[in-house]
N, C-alpha and C positions, 0 to 999 in steps of 0.2 A: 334291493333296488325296487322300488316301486313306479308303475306307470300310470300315468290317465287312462281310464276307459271311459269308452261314451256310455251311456245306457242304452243297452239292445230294445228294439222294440220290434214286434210280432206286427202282422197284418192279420184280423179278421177277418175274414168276408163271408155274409150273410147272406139270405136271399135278394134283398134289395138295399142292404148298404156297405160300408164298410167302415172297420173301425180299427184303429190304433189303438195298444197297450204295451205297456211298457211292461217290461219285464224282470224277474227279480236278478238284482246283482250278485253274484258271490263272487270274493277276493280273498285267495287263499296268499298268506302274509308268513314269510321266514320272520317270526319275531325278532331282532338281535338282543343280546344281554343287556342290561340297564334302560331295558325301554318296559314304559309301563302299559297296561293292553289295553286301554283307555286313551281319549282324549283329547280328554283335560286332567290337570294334574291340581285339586283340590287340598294339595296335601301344605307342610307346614310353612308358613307366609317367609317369601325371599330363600327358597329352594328351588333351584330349577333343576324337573326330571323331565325326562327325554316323554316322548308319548308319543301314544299312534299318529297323531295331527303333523307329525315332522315328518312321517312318510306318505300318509296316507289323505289324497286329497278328491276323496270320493264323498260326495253328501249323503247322510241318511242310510250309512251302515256300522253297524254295530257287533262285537266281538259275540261267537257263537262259544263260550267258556271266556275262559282269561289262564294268561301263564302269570307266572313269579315275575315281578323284575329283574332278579335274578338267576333268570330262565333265558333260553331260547329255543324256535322249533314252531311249527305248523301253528298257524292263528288264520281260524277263518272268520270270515267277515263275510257280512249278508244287509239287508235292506226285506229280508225275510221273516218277521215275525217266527211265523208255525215252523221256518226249518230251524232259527235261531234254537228256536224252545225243544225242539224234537234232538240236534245235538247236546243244549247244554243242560234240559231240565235233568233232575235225578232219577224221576221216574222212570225217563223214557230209555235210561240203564246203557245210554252207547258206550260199546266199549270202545278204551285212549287207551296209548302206551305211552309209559314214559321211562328213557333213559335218563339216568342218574350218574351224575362221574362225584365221584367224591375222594 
């Protein structure tokens, strides 16, 4: 079950002003099975798959990796660039578990 959040915002204050920033999102997401960790569903014309936009109605974040659709299990979600890429690049080596039922 997914909910609205508003976007949190910080107060600056400087010596002589103050300023408003907004602050990055994360949306840690149970993915369910037959849902695809995108979206939009670009795939074959008069298919309809499930996608993150059926749960998720937050603007301007994006999956930190992606699972299977025929997966389920922890999907984060950011509006963060540098953490996005610091979870899902290869380089940056995070380790994931994954259980498997077969």
């Amino acid at each position: 079950m997914a909910r609205k959040v508003k976007v949190p915002w910080a107060l600056l204050v400087g010596l002589n002003h103050f300023r408003a920033v907004a602050m990055s999102q994360v949306i840690l997401f149970n993915k369910p099975f037959g849902v695809l960790s995108q979206f939009t569903d670009k795939g074959t014309q008069g298919s309809e798959r499930a996608t993150l936009s059926k749960f998720i109605d937050v603007p301007n974040v994006y999956a930190a990796g992606r699972l299977d659709r025929d997966s389920e299990g922890l999907l984060v979600l950011t509006d963060d660039g540098k953490l996005q890429a610091k979870i899902a690049h290869p380089k940056n080596k995070m380790p994931k578990t994954y259980w498997v039922q077969v």
